[in-house]
C-alpha positions in Angstrom: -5.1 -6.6 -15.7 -5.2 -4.9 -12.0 -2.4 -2.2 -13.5 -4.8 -1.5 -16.6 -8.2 -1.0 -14.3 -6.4 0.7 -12.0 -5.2 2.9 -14.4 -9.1 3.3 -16.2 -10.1 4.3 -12.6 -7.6 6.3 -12.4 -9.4 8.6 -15.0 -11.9 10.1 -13.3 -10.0 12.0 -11.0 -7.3 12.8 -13.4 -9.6 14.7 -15.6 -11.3 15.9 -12.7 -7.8 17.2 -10.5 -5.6 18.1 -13.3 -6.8 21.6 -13.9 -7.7 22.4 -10.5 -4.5 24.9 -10.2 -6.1 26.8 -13.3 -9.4 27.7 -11.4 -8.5 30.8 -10.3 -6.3 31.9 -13.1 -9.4 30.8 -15.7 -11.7 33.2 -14.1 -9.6 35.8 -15.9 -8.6 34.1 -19.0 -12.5 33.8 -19.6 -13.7 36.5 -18.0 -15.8 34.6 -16.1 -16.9 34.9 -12.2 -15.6 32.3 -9.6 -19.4 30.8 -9.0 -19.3 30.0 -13.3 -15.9 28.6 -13.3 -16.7 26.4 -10.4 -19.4 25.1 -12.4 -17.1 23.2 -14.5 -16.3 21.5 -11.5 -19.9 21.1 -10.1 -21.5 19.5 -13.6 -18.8 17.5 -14.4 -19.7 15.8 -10.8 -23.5 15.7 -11.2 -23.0 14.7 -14.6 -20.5 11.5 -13.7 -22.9 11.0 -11.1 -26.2 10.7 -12.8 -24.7 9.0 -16.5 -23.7 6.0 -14.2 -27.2 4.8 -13.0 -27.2 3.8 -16.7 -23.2 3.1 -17.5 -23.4 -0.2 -15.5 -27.0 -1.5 -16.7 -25.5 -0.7 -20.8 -22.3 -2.8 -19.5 -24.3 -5.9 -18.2 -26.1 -5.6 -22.1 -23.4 -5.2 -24.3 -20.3 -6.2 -22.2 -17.2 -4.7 -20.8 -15.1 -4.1 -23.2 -17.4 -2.6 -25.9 -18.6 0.2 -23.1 -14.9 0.9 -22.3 -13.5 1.4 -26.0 -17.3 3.5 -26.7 -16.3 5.9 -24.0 -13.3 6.5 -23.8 -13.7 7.1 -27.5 -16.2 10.4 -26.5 -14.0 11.2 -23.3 -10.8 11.9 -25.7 -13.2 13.8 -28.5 -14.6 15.7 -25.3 -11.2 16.9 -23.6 -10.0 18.1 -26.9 -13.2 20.4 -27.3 -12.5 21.4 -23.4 -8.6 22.8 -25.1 -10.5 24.9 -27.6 -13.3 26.0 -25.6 -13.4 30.0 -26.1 -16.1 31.1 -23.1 -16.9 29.3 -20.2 -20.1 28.1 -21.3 -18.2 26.5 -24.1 -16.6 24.8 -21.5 -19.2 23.5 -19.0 -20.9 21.8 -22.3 -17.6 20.0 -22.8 -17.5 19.1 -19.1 -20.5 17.7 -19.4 -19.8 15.5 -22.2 -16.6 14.2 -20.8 -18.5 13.5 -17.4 -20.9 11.5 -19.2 -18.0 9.6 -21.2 -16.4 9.1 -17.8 -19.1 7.0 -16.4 -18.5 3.8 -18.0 -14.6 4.5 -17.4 -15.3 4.8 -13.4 -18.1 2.0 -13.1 -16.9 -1.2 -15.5 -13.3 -1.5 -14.4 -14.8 -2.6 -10.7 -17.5 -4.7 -12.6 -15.0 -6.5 -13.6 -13.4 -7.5 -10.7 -17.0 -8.0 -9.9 -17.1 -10.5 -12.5 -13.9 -12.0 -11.5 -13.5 -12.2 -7.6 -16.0 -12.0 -4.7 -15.6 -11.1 -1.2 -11.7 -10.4 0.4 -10.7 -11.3 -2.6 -12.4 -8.9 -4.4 -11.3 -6.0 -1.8 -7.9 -6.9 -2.0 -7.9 -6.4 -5.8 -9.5 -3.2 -5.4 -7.4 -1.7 -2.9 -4.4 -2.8 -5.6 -6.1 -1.2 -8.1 -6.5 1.7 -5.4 -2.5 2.4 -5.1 -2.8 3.1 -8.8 -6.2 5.3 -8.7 -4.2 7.3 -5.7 -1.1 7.9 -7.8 -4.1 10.5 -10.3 -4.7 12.9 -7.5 -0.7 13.6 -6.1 0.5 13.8 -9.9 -2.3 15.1 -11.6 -2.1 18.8 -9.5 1.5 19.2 -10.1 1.4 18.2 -14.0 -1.5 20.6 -14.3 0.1 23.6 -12.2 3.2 22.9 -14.7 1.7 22.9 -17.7 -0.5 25.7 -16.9 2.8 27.7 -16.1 4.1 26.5 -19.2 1.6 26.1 -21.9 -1.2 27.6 -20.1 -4.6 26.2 -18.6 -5.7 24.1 -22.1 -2.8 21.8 -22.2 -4.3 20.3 -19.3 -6.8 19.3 -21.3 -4.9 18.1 -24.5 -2.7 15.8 -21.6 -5.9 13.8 -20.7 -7.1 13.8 -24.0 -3.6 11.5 -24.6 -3.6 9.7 -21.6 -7.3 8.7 -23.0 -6.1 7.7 -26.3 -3.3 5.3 -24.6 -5.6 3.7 -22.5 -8.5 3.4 -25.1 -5.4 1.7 -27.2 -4.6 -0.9 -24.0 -7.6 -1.4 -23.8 -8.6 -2.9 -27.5 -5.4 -4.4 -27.3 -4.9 -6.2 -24.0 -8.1 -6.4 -21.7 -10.2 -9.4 -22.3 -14.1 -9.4 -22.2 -14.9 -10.8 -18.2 -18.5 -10.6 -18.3 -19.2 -14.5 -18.6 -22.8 -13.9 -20.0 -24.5 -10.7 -21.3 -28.4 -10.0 -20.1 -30.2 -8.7 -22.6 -32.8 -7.8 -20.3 -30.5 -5.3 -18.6 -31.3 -1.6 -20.2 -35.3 -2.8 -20.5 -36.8 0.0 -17.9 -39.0 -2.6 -15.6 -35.3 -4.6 -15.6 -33.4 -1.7 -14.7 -35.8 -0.3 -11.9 -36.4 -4.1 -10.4 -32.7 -4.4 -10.0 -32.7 -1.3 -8.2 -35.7 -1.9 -6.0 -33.7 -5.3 -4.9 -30.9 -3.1 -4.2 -32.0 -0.7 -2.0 -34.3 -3.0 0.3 -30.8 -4.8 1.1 -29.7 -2.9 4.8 -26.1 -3.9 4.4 -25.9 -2.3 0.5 -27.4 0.7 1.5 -25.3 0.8 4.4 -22.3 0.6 2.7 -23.7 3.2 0.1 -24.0 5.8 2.5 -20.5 5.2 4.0 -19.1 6.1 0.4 -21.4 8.7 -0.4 -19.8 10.7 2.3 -16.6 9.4 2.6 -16.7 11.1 -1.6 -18.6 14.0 0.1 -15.3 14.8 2.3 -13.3 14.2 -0.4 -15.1 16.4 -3.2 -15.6 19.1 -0.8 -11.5 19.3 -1.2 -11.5 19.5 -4.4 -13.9 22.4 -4.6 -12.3 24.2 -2.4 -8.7 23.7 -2.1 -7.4 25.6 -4.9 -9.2 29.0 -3.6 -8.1 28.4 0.1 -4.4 27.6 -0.6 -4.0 30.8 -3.0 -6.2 32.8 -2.2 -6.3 32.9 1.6 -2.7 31.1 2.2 -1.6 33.1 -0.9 0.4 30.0 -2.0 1.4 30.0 -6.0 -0.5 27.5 -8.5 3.3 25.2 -8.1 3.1 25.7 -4.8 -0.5 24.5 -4.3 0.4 21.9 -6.7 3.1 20.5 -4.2 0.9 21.3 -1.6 -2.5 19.2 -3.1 -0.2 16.2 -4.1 1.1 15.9 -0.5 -2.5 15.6 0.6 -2.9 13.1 -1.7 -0.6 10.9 -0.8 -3.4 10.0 1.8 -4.5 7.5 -1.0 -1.4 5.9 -2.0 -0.8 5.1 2.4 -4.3 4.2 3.0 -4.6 1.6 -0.7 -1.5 0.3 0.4 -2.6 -0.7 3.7 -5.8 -1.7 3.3 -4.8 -4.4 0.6 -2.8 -5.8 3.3 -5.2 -5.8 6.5 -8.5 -6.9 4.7 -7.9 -10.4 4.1 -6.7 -10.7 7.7 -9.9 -8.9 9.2 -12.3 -9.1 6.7 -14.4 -6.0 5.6 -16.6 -5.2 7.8 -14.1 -4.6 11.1 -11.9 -2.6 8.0 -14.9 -0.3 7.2 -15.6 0.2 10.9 -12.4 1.6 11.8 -11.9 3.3 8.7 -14.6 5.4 9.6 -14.1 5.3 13.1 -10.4 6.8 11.9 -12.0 9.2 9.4 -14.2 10.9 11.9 -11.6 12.0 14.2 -9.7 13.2 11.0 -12.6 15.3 10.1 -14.0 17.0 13.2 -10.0 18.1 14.2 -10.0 20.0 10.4 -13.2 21.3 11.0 -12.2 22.4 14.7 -8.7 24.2 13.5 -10.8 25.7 11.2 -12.8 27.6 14.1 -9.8 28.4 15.9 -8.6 30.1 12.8 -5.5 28.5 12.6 -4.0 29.4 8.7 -0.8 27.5 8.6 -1.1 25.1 5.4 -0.1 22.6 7.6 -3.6 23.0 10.0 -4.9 21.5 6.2 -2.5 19.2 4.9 -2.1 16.9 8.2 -5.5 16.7 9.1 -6.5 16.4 5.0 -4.0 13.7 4.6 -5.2 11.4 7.4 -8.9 11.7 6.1 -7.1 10.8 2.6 -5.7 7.6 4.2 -9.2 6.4 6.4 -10.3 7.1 2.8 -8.4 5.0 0.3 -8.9 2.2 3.7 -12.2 2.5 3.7 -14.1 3.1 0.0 -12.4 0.0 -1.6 -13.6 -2.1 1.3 -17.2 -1.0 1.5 -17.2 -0.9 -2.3 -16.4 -5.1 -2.5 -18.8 -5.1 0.5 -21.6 -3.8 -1.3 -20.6 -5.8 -4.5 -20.4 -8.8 -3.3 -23.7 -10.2 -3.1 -25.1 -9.4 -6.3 -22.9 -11.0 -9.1 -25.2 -11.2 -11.7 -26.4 -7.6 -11.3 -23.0 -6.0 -10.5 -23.2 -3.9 -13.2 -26.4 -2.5 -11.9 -24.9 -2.5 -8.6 -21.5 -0.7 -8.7 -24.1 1.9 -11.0 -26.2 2.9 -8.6 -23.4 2.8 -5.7 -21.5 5.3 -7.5 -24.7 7.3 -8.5 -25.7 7.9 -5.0 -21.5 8.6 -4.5 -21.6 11.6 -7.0 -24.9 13.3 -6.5 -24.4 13.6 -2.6 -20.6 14.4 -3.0 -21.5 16.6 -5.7 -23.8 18.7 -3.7 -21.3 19.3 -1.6 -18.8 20.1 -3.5 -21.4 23.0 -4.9 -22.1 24.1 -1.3 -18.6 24.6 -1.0 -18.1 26.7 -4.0 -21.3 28.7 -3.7 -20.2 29.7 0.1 -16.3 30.2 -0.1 -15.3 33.3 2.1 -12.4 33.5 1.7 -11.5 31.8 4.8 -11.3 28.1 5.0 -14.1 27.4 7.3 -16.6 26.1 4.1 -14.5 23.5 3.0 -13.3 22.2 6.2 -16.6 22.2 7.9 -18.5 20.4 4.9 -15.2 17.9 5.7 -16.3 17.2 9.1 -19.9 17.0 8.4 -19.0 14.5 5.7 -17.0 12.6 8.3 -19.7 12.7 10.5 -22.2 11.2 7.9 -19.7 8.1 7.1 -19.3 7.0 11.2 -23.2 7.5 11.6 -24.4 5.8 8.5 -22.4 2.5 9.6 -23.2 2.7 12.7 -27.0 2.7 12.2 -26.2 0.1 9.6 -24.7 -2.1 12.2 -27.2 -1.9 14.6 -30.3 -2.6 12.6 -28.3 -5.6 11.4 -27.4 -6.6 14.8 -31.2 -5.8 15.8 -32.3 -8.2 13.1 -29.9 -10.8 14.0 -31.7 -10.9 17.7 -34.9 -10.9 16.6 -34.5 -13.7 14.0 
C-alpha cells in the first residue's frame, strides 16, 4: 500500500516536471511568447492549489477510493486533450483540468495514512512514500527531454496519460477503502468553513503550514525557472538539462531516505527544526553565487541539490506534524495544508517566470527568500509555543 500512495503522489509532479524540457522549444511550436507558455506552468499550480481546499472535504464525504478512481479518471481524459492541444490556450484549459483532477491524487493518498497511523509513525510512512514521490522529479525530466527529442513535446503528455490509466487500474484493483467512517456533514459550507476556522487558530498547524508553503515556494520557483536558466543562459541542450534537472532531484530520493530513518529516533519537531535550519543555509549560498555571478551549472546543481535534500527531510515531517492532531478531519486538514502549499508556491513560481532575465538571479533569489520564509516561520512558531508554555 505505501508503494501504490507513493506512486499516486508521485503524480503531481510527474505531470507537472515531465514537459519542463519542452518549454522553450513549445514557444515556437505554438507560436506562443515565453510569459503564455509559462502559464501552463503557473495555472496548473494555482489550479492544484485552489481544487484541494475542496478535494479533501469531498474525500471525508464520499471516501477514499471513490475520489481517487473519479479523478484520476478526468486526469487521463485531461492529458490526452493536453497531446492534441493546437494553440496554447488550448492548452492552459487542459492544464487546468488536469490541475483540478490532480487534487484528489495529491491530497487522499496522505489521508490515508492519516486514517491509518498517527504521529512518528505516520512520518515515517510518509517519508517511504517520499523515496517514491522523489523518484517523479529525477526520471520525469529525462523521459520528457527524450521523448520530446523523439516524438516531440505531446508524447509527454500521452506518457502520463498511461501512467494515469495504470494507476487508476491499481487502484480499483488493490487499494482498500481506509476511511473507517464517512461524514456526511463534510462538503455542507458551515461544516467545511468550521473545520477550517479550528484549523487555523491551532499555532502548531499553522506553523507547520507555513514551513511547507515555502519549503514548496523554493522548490516551485525551480521548476519555473530552471528550464530557461540551464538553456538559455548555460546554453545546455533539452538532454542535457534533462541530466542536469534529475541530478538536482536526487535531493529527494537522499533527503526521503534519511528522514524515514532519523524521525522515529528524534521525533518531528527537532527533524523540522534542522531541516530548515539546513535549508536556509542551502538557500542564501544559491542566492549569494547568484550575485557573484558565478554561471558554472554546478554554482546550481550543488546548492539546488542540498535544498532538495533539507526538503524531502523536512515536508514529510511537518506534513505528519500538522496531521496528526486532527484525525477525524484529516481530510479537511491535509486540504487546506496543501492549499496554502500551492497558492504561495504558486506565486512564486509566477514571479519567477514574469521576471526571468536571462540571468539566474530570479530563480535563485526567490530560492533564498523561500528559505528564508521556512527558518523564520518555525521559528516564530516555536517561540509563541514556548511563550505559551511559560505563561500557562
Amino acid at each position: 500500500m505505501t508503494l501504490l500512495l507513493g506512486a499516486l503522489i508521485a503524480t503531481p509532479p510527474l505531470a507537472m516536471d515531465i514537459y519542463l524540457a519542452s518549454m522553450p522549444a513549445m514557444t515556437t511550436a505554438l507560436h506562443a511568447p515565453t510569459s503564455e507558455v509559462q502559464l501552463t506552468l503557473s495555472v496548473y499550480m494555482y489550479g492544484w492549489g485552489i481544487a484541494q481546499l475542496f478535494a479533501g472535504p469531498l474525500s471525508d464525504r464520499y471516501g477514499r477510493r471513490p475520489a481517487l478512481l473519479a479523478s484520476l479518471a478526468v486526469f487521463v481524459c485531461a492529458s490526452l486533450f493536453c497531446a492534441f492541444a493546437r494553440n496554447v490556450f488550448m492548452l492552459i484549459g487542459g492544464r487546468l483540468v488536469q490541475a483540478v483532477s490532480i487534487a484528489s491524487i495529491g491530497v487522499v493518498p496522505r489521508a490515508a495514512v492519516r486514517d491509518l497511523y498517527a504521529g512518528d509513525k505516520a512520518a515515517h510512512v510518509l517519508s517511504l512514500m517520499s523515496v517514491v514521490l522523489g523518484i517523479a522529479p529525477v526520471v520525469a525530466p529525462i523521459i520528457g527531454s527524450n521523448l520530446h527529442v523523439w516524438l516531440g513535446w505531446q508524447s509527454n503528455f500521452v506518457a502520463v496519460a498511461i501512467y494515469g490509466s495504470l494507476l487508476w487500474y491499481f487502484v480499483y484493483a488493490q487499494l482498500p477503502e481506509t476511511l473507517a467512517r464517512k461524514d456526511v456533514r463534510a462538503i455542507a459550507p458551515r461544516a467545511v468553513v468550521a473545520n477550517y476556522r479550528r484549523l487555523l487558530a491551532s499555532p502548531a498547524y499553522v506553523g507547520y503550514m507555513l514551513v511547507s508553503a515555502f519549503g514548496f515556494s523554493g522548490l516551485f520557483a525551480f521548476l519555473a525557472g530552471s528550464a530557461f536558466v540551464f538553456q538559455n543562459v548555460m546554453g545546455q541542450s533539452a538532454q542535457g538539462f534533462g541530466v542536469m534537472f534529475g541530478t538536482v532531484m536526487l535531493g529527494n530520493i537522499t533527503g526521503a531516505t534519511i528522514g524515514s530513518r532519523v524521525v522515529r529516533r528524534i521525533g518531528i519537531a527537532r527533524l523540522v527544526h534542522v531541516g530548515t535550519a539546513l535549508m536556509l543555509v542551502a538557500g542564501v549560498t544559491l542566492g549569494a553565487l547568484s550575485l557573484t555571478e558565478v554561471h558554472h551549472p554546478a554554482a546550481v546543481i550543488v546548492p539546488m541539490f542540498a535544498f532538495m535534500v533539507t526538503f524531502t527531510l523536512t515536508m514529510p515531517t511537518a506534513t505528519a506534524g500538522a496531521l496528526t492532531p486532527f484525525p477525524q478531519i484529516a481530510g479537511s486538514a491535509s486540504s487546506l495544508l496543501a492549499f496554502c502549499q500551492f497558492v504561495v508556491a504558486s506565486t512564486a513560481a509566477l514571479v519567477v517566470g514574469l521576471t526571468l532575465d536571462g540571468t539566474t538571479r530570479p530563480m535563485s533569489l526567490a530560492i533564498a527568500a523561500a528559505s528564508v520564509g521556512a527558518f523564520a516561520s518555525l521559528r516564530m512558531t516555536e517561540r509563541r509555543a514556548a511563550l505559551a508554555s511559560s505563561r500557562a
